[in-house]
ZAMARPA-277415 format. One record per residue (C-alpha): chain; x, y, z; residue in one letter; residue number from 1. Coordinates in Angstrom, 3 decimals, always signed. Layout:
BEGIN
 cadena        u        v        w residuo num
      A        X        Y        Z       A NUM
...
This chain:
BEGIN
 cadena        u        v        w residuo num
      A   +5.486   +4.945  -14.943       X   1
      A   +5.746   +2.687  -11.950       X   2
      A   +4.069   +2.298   -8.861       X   3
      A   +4.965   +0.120   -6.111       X   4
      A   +2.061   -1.534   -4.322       X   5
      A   +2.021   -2.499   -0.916       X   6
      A   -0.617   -4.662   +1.224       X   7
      A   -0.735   -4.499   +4.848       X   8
      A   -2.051   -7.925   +5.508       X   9
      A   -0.114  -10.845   +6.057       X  10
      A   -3.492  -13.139   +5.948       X  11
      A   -4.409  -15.523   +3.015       X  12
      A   -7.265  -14.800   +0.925       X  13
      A   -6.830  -10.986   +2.079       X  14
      A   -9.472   -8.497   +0.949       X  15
      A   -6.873   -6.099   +0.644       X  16
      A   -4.405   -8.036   -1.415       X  17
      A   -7.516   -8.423   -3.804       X  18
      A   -8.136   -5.307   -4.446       X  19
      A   -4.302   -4.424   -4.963       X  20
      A   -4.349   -7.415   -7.573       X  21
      A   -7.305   -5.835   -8.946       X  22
      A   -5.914   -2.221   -9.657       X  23
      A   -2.613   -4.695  -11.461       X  24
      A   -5.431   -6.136  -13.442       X  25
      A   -6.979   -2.453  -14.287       X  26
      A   -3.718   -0.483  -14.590       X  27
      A   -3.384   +0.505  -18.124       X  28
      A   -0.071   -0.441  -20.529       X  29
      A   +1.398   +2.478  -19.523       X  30
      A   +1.736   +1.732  -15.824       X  31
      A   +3.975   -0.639  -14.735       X  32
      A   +3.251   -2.370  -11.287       X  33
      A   +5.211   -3.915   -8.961       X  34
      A   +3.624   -5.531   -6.136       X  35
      A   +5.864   -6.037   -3.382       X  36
      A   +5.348   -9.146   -1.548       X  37
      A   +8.101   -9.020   +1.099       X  38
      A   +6.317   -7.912   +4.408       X  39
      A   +6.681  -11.157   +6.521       X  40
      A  +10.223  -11.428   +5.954       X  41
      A  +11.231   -7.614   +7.117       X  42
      A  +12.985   -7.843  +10.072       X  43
      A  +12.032   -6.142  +13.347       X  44
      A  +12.984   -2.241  +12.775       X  45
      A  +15.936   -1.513  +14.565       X  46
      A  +17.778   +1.824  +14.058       X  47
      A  +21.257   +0.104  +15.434       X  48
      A  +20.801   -2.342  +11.926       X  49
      A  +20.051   +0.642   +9.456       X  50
      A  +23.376   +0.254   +8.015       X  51
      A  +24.859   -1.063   +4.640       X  52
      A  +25.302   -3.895   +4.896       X  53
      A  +21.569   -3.610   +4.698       X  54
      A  +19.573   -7.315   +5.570       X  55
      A  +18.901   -8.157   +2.077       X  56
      A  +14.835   -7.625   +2.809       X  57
      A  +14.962   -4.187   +3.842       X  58
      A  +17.399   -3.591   +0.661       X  59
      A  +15.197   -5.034   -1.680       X  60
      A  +12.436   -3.341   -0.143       X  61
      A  +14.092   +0.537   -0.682       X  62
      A  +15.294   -0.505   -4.086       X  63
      A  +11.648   -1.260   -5.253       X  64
      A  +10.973   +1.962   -3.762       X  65
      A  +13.600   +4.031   -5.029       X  66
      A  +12.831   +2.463   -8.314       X  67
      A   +8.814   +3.550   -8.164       X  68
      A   +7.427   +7.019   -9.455       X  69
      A   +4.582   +6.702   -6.735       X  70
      A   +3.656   +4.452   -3.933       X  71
      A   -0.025   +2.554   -3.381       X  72
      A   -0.772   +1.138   +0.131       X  73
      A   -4.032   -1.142   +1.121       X  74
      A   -4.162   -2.271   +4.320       X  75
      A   -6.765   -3.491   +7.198       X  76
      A   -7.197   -2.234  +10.648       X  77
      A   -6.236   -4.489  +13.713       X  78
      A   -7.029   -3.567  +16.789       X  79
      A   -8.056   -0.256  +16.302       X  80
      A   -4.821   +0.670  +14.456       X  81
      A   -1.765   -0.387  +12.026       X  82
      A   -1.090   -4.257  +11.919       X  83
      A   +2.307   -4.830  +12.686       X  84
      A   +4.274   -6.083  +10.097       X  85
      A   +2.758   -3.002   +7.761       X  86
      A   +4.103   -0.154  +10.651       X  87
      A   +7.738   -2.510  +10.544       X  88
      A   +7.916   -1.566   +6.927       X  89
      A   +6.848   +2.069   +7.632       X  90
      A   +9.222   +2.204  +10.076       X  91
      A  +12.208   +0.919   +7.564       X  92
      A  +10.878   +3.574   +5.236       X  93
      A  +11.579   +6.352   +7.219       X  94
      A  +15.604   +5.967   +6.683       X  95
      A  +15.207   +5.519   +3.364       X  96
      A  +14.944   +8.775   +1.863       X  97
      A  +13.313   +7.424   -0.799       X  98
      A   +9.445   +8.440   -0.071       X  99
      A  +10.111  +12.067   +0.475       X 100
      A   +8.117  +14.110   -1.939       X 101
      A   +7.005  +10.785   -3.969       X 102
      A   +2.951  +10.805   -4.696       X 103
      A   +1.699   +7.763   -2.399       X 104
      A   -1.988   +7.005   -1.174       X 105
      A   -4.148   +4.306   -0.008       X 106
      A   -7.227   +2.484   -0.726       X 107
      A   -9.510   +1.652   +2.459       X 108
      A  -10.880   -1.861   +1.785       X 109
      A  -12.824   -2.187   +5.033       X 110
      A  -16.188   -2.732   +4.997       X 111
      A  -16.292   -2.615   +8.778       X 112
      A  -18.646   +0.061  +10.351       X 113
      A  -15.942   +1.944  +11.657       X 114
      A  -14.440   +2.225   +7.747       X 115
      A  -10.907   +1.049   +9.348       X 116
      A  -10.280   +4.893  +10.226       X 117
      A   -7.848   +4.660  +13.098       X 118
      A   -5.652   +2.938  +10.954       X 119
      A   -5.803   +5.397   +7.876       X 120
      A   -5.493   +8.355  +10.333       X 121
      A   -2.298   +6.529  +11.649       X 122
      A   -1.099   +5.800   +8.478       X 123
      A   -2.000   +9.637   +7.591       X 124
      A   +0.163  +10.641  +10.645       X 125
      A   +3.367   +8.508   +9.786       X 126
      A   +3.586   +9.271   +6.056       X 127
      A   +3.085  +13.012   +6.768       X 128
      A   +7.042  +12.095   +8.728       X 129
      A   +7.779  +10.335   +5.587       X 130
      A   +7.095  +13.925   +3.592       X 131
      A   +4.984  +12.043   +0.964       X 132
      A   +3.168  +13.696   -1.788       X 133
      A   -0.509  +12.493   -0.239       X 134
      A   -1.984  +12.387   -3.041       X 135
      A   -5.522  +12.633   -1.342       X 136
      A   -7.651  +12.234   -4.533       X 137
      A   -6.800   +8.763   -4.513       X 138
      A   -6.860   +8.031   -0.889       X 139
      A  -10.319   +6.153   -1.306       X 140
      A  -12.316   +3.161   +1.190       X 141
      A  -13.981   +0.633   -1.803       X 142
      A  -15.759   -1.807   +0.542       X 143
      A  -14.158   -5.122   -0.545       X 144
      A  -16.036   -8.029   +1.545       X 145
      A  -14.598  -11.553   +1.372       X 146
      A  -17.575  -12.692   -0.912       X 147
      A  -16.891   -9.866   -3.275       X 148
      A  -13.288  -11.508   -4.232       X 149
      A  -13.874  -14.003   -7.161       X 150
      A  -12.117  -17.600   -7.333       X 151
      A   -9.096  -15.923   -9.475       X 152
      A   -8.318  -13.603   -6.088       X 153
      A   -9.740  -10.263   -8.236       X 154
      A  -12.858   -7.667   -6.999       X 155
      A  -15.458   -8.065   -9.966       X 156
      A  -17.605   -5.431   -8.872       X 157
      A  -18.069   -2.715  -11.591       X 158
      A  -18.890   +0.061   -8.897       X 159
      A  -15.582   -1.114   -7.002       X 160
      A  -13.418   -1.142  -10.368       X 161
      A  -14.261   +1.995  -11.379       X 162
      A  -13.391   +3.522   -7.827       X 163
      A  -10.599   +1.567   -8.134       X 164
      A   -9.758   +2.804  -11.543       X 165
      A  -10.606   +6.494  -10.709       X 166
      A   -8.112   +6.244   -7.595       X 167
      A   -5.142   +5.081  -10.273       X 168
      A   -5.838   +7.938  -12.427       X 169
      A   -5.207  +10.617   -9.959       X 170
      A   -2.462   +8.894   -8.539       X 171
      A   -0.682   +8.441  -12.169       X 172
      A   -1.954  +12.145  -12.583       X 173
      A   -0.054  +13.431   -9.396       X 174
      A   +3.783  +11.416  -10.594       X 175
């Protein structure tokens, strides 16, 4: 089984990217996962350049995605919604074809008092054009603050892990 993981922060030392890294640690031998790393060099969506030749970013992108049996996106909240760069690569999904039906979620790393929930009830609303499989027994929030991230980039926390770990079961349960 494979599952392509996807972080929507561009930003070093990202909370997000942690806990992603964390659930690669976790996964057991059975899962394979591919973290793709590609988001800053996506170009700007543009429907008049969703043609073959594809630019060799967006056609790595849908490979890695066409090659996954379910899809795992963390991402942070700027400015009350999406960042960016993460919609861009929603945006270069939606001509892909290769999302529809596939079992996706997200893990909601904010600690924030707001939880990040504008941009998970975004990201709710542009997957549900996608026609994902929301898998919504692992769509989870694991507060992940900065100081919780160890030197080696992984969450430590044994509550977190096991949220973590809990949230990669039902998503491997739902493929």
């Amino acid at each position: 089984m494979r599952i392509l993981t996807v972080c929507g922060s561009l930003r070093d030392g990202s909370t997000n990217a942690a806990v992603l890294r964390t659930v690669t640690a976790i996964a057991p031998a059975e899962v394979d996962i591919d973290e793709f790393d590609g988001l800053a060099v996506l170009p700007h969506f543009n429907p008049d350049e969703d043609t073959e030749p594809l630019h060799p970013a967006v056609a790595d992108y849908r490979a890695r995605l066409g090659a996954a049996d379910a899809v795992l996106f963390c991402t942070p909240e700027y400015a009350g919604a999406l960042p960016g760069s993460f919609k861009n690569l929603l945006d270069w999904s939606v001509g892909a074809e290769t999302m529809y039906g596939k079992p996706v979620a997200w893990i909601n790393a904010s600690w924030a008092p707001t939880g990040a929930a504008d941009a998970h009830a975004s990201l709710r609303i542009v997957l549900g054009y996608l026609s994902v499989n929301l898998v919504e027994a692992a769509c989870v929030q694991v507060p992940v603050g900065r100081t919780s991230v160890g030197a080696d980039g992984l969450v430590h926390d044994e509550t977190a892990r096991a949220r973590l770990r809990d949230a990669l079961e039902a998503l491997v349960k739902a493929s």
